[in-house]
C-alpha positions in Angstrom: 122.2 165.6 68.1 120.4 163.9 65.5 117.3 164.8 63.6 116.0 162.2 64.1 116.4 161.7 67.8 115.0 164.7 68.6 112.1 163.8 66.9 111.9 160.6 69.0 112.6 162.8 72.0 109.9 165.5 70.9 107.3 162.7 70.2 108.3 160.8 73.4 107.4 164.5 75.1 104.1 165.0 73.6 102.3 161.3 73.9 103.5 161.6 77.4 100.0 163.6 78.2 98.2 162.7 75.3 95.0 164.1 76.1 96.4 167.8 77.3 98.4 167.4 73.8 94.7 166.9 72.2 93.3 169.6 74.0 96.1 172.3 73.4 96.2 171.6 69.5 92.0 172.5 69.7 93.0 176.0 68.9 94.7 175.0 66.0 91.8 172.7 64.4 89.9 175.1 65.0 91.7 177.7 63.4 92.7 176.0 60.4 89.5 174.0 60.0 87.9 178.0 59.7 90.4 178.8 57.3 90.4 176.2 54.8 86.6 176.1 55.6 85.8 179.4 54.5 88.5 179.4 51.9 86.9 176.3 50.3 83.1 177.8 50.4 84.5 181.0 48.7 86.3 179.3 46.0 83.0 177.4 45.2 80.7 180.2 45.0 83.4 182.1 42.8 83.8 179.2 40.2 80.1 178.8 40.6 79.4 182.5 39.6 82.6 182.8 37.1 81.3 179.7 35.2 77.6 181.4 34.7 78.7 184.6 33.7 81.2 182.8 31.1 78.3 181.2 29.3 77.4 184.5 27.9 80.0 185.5 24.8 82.7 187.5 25.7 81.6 190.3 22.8 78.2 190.9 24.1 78.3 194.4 25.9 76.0 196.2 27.8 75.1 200.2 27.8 73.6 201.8 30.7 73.3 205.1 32.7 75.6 205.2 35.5 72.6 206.0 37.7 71.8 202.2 37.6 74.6 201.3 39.7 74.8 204.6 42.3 71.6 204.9 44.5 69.4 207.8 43.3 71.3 208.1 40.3 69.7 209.2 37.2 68.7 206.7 34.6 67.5 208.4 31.6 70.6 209.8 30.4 70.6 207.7 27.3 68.1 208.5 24.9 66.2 206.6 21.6 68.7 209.0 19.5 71.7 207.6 21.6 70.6 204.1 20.6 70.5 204.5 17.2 73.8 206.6 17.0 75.1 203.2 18.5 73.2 200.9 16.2 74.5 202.4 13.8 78.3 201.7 14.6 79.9 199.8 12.4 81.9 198.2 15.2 78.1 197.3 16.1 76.0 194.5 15.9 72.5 193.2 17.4 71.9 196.3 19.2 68.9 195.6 21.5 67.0 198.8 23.4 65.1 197.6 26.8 62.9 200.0 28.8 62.0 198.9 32.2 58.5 198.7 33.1 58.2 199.4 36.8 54.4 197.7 37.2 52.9 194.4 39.3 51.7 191.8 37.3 48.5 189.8 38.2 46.6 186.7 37.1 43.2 185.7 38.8 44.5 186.0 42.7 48.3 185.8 41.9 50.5 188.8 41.8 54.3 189.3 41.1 56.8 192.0 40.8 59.0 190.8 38.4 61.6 192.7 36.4 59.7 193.2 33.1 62.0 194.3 30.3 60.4 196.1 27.0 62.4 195.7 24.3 63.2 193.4 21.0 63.7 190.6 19.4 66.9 190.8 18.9 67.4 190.3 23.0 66.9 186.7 22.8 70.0 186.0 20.3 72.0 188.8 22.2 71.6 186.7 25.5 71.7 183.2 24.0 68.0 182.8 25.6 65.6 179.9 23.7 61.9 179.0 24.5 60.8 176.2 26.4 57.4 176.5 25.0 55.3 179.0 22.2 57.4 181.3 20.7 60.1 184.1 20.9 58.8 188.2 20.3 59.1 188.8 16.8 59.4 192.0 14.9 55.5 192.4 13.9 55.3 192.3 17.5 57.3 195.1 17.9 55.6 196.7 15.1 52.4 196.2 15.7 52.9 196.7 19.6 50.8 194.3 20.1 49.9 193.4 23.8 52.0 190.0 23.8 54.6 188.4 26.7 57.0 186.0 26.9 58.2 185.2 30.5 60.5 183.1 32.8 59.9 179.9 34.0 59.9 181.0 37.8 57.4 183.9 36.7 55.4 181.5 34.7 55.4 179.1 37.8 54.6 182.2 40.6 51.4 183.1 38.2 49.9 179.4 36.7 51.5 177.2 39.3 51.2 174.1 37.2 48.5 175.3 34.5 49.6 175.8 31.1 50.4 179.7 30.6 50.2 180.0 27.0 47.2 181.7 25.8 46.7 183.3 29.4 45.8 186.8 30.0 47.6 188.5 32.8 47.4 192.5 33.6 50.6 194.1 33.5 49.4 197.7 35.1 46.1 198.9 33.3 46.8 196.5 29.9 45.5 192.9 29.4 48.5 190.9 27.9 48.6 187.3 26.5 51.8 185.0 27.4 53.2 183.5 24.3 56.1 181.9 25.4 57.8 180.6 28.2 62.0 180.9 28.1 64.0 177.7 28.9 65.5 177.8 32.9 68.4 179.6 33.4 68.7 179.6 36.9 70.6 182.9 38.9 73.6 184.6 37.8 75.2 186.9 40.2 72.4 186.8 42.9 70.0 187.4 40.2 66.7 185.1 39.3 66.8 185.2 35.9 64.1 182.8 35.4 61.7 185.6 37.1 62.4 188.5 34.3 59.0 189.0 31.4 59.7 190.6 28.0 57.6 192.6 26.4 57.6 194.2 22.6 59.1 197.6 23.2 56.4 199.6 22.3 54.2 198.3 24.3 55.9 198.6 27.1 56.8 202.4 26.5 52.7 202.9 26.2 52.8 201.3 30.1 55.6 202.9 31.2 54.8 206.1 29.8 58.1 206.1 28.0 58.8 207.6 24.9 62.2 208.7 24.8 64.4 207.0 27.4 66.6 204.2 27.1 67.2 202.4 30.0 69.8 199.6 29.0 71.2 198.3 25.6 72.5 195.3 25.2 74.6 194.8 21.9 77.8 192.5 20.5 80.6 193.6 19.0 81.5 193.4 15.2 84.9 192.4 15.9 87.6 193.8 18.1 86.1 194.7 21.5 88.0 197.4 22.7 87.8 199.0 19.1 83.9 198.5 19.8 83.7 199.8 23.4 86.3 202.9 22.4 83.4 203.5 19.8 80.6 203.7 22.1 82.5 206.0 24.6 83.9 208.4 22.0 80.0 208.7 20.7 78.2 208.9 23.6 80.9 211.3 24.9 80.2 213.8 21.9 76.6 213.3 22.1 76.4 214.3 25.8 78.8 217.0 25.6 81.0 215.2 28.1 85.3 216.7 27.9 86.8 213.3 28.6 90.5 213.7 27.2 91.9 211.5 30.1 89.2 208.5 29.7 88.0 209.3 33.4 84.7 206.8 33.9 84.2 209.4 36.8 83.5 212.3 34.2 80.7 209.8 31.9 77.0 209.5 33.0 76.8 206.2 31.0 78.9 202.8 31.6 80.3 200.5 28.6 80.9 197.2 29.8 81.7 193.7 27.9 81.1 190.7 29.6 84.4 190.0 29.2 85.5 192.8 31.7 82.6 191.6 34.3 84.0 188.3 34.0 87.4 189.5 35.7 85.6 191.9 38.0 83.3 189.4 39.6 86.6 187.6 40.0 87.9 190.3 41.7 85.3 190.6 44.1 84.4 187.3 44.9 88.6 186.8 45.2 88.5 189.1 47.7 85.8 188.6 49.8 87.0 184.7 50.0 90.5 186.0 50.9 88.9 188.3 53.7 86.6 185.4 55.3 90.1 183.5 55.0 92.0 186.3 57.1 88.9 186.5 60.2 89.3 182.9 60.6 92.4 182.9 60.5 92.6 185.4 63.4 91.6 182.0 65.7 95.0 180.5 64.7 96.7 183.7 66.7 94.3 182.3 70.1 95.6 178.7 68.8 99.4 179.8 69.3 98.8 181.2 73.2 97.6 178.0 73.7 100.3 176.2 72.4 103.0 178.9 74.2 101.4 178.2 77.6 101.1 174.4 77.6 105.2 174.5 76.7 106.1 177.2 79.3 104.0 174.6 81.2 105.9 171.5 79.7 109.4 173.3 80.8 108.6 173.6 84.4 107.5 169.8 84.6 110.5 168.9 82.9 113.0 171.4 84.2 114.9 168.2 86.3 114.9 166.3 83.0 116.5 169.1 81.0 118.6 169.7 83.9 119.7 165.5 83.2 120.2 166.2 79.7 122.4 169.1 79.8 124.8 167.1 82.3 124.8 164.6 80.0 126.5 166.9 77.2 122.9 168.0 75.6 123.7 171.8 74.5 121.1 174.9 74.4 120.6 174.3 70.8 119.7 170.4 71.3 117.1 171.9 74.1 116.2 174.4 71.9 115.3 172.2 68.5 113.4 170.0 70.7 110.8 172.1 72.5 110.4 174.0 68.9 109.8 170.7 67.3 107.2 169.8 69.9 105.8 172.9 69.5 105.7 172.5 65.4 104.6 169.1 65.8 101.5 170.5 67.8 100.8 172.5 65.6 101.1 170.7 62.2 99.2 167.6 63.7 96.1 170.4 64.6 96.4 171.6 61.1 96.5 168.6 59.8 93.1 167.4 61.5 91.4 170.9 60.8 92.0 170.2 57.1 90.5 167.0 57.2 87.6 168.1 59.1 87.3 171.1 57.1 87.4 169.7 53.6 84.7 167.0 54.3 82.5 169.4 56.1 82.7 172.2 53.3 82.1 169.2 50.7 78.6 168.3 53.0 77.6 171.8 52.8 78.2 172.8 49.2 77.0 169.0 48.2 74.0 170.5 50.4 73.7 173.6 48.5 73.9 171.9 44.8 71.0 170.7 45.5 69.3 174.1 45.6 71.6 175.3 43.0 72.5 173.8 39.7 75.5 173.6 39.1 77.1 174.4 42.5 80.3 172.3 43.2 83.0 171.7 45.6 86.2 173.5 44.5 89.3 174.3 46.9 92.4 174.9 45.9 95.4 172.8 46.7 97.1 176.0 47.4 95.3 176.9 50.4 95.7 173.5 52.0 99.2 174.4 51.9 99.1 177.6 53.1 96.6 176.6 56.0 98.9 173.6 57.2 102.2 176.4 56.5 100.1 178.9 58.9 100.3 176.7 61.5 103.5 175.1 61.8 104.9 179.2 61.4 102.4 179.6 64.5 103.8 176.4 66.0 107.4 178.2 65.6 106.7 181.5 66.5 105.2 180.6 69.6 107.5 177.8 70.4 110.5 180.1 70.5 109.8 181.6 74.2 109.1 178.6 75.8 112.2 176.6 74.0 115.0 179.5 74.7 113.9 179.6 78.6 114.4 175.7 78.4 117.3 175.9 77.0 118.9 178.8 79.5 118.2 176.9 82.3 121.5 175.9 84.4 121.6 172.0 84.3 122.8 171.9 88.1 119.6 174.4 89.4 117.8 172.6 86.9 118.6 169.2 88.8 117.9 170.3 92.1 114.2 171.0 91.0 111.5 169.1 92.5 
């Protein structure tokens, strides 16, 4: 038999009840609409948080106690002496210290909680960060610690609203500090308002914070070759804290060396795997899907048994019977998938068009790839679930079969 008479046949099978055809592929729409759906919100959100994480240069590191990142870990594990040691590296450049300053800020009735970092000058360059108005910290700030800020535009908003902030005097714990600049917006990077953070001249905030010889975070960039660099800061740090590390176990360090480079392809990671997890739950529905489809042929045999019982007598064999119900049952299936994706790729574009709006720079991406896939589930649902229902129409004894009613 012809391919292409058995799709005419198949087709002929399925318009016959349109509207149960309609309603059995619902399983399928549904399923593959949840797939590429959640596939193509995932994507977005990982190119959305990939592309602000790449803005920064992929030789800037960062140096921090491992307590940061393990609840009720310790955090002063790195010292003043550990910075300088560092500094000092020739593999090092633009070493920046930051204390954090655990303390509410207030202005007149207003009060925040931002994250105020203490630290230098040389943070600004490090992080690419430029002032929307007044100035940057400067050394003779540092120096001097003199009682100066320069904050975020979301902190600057949460304190003055829409007064000018320059000049201001806010209370940062016990001290009276004037704002003297206000950073350009930066927006969130990894679930983080960055526009929220204040600086402070490190030795002011150590007076505040009561910290004299604790670093809490470094941020640095690398001379040249960045592994060369961050094989540097571990073999230091490593000799200065007494640590036996032969095997390079992070496990065995109370400190973390990370480039941005190397957060780059872990965020990946993560945000690759949590969009191929929501992918796998929805795709779960595609399973429900199949039944359907399974039980509306076993269904379509027993209406048709007298016609299948005609065919055979005719000279149809099984495996004409056969390729037909499985092509009905792919064609089901592909023709759900099919409309899912549709439906599916305009909604997600709604939604994330929806959530640009909220955040800069958020866009649509889905790969073609998962299209493919998606529609690829389901005709490999549409077959697998086809095959019971096909081999009992094609078993059926054509003379029995005719006798049906």
């Amino acid at each position: 038999m012809l391919l292409s008479d058995t799709l005419s046949t198949a087709t002929r099978g399925l318009t016959r009840n349109l509207m149960r055809s309609l309603l059995t592929t619902l399983g399928i729409i549904i399923g593959v609409g949840s797939v590429v759906l959640m596939v193509s919100i995932g994507s977005s959100f990982q190119a959305f948080i990939l592309e602000q994480v790449e803005s920064f240069s992929g030789d800037i590191f960062e140096v921090h106690p491992k307590g940061l990142e393990t609840f009720g870990g310790a955090i002063d594990t790195i010292s003043n002496d550990d910075f300088d040691a560092i500094r000092r590296l020739s593999t090092v450049t633009s070493a920046a210290p930051v204390v954090f300053v655990r303390q509410r800020i207030t202005y007149g009735r207003e009060s925040v909680s931002p994250m105020i970092f203490a630290t230098t000058e040389t943070i600004f360059s490090n992080f690419s960060l430029k002032v929307a108005q007044g100035r940057l910290l400067d050394e003779s700030d540092v120096k001097g610690a003199k009682t100066v800020a320069v904050i975020g535009s979301k902190a600057a908003e949460d304190l003055f609203g829409d007064d000018d902030p320059l000049g201001k005097r806010i209370t940062i714990g016990t001290a009276k500090v004037t704002v003297v600049g206000v950073l350009e917006s930066l927006g969130s990077l990894v679930g983080q308002q960055m526009d929220a953070y204040v600086y402070l001249p490190i030795t002011l905030g150590r007076m505040i914070a009561g910290n004299s010889s604790v670093v809490n975070y470094i941020s640095l960039k690398s001379a040249g070759n960045v592994e060369l660099t961050k094989l540097d800061i571990e073999t230091l740090l490593r000799q200065r804290h007494d640590i036996d590390n032969p095997a390079n176990d992070p496990d065995k360090d109370d400190f973390v060396v990370r480039s941005f480079e190397q957060a780059t392809e872990m965020i990946g990671v993560v945000t690759l795997s949590i969009t191929l997890f929501l992918g796998l739950l929805a795709g779960i529905s595609l399973l429900v899907g199949g039944i359907g489809i399974m039980n509306i042929m076993l269904v379509s045999v027993t209406e048709r048994t007298k016609e299948i019982g005609l065919r055979k007598a005719l000279g149809a064999r099984q495996r004409d019977i056969l390729l037909q119900f499985l092509v009905e049952s792919v064609l089901l299936t592909v023709a759900g998938g099919l409309i899912g994706v549709t439906g599916a790729v305009t909604g997600g574009y709604l939604l994330v068009t929806l959530a640009g709006r909220f955040l800069e720079g958020f866009s649509y991406s889905l790969p073609p790839s998962a299209v493919l896939l998606a529609v690829g589930m389901a005709a490999g649902v549409g077959l697998l679930f086809g095959i019971y229902p096909a081999k009992r129409a094609a078993v059926l004894d054509p003379i029995e079969a005719m006798r049906s009613e």
